[in-house]
C-alpha positions, 0 to 999 in steps of 0.5 A: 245202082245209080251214081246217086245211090253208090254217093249216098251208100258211100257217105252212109259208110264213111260217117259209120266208120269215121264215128266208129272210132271218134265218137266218144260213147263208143271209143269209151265202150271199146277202151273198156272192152278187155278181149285182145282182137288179133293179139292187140286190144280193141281201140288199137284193133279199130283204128288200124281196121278203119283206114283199112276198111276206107281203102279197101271201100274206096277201091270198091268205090271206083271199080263200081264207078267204072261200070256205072259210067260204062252202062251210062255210055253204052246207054248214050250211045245206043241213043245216038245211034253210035254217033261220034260226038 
């Protein structure tokens, strides 16, 4: 994947999540769903799933960050010969 493809996911997942718990057809959808997830009831469950799930993808985020920018030095380098700059 490239730098611009991992930006792009990343924007796709963080407007999904952030709508998730601020538009108001869903937070209405889920105020009226009556099942307990986790003993708490829905929009409780979703707003502690949430920052959860943003840090957990923020994590994923840099470790697939780094290895884009390791391939991308190995590339540079194997172009110049493994010149120092």
């Amino acid at each position: 994947m490239t730098r611009k493809g991992l930006y792009t996911l990343s924007a796709i997942i963080y407007i999904a999540l952030i709508a998730l718990i601020t538009l108001p057809p869903v937070t209405a959808a889920l105020d009226r769903v009556t099942p307990r997830i986790l003993g708490m009831p829905c929009m409780q469950f979703f707003l502690i799933m949430v920052p959860v799930a943003l840090a957990v993808w923020l994590a994923v985020w840099f470790l697939w960050e780094c290895k884009i920018e390791d391939r991308e030095a190995a590339k540079a380098e194997a172009q110049t010969g493994g010149e120092a700059k």
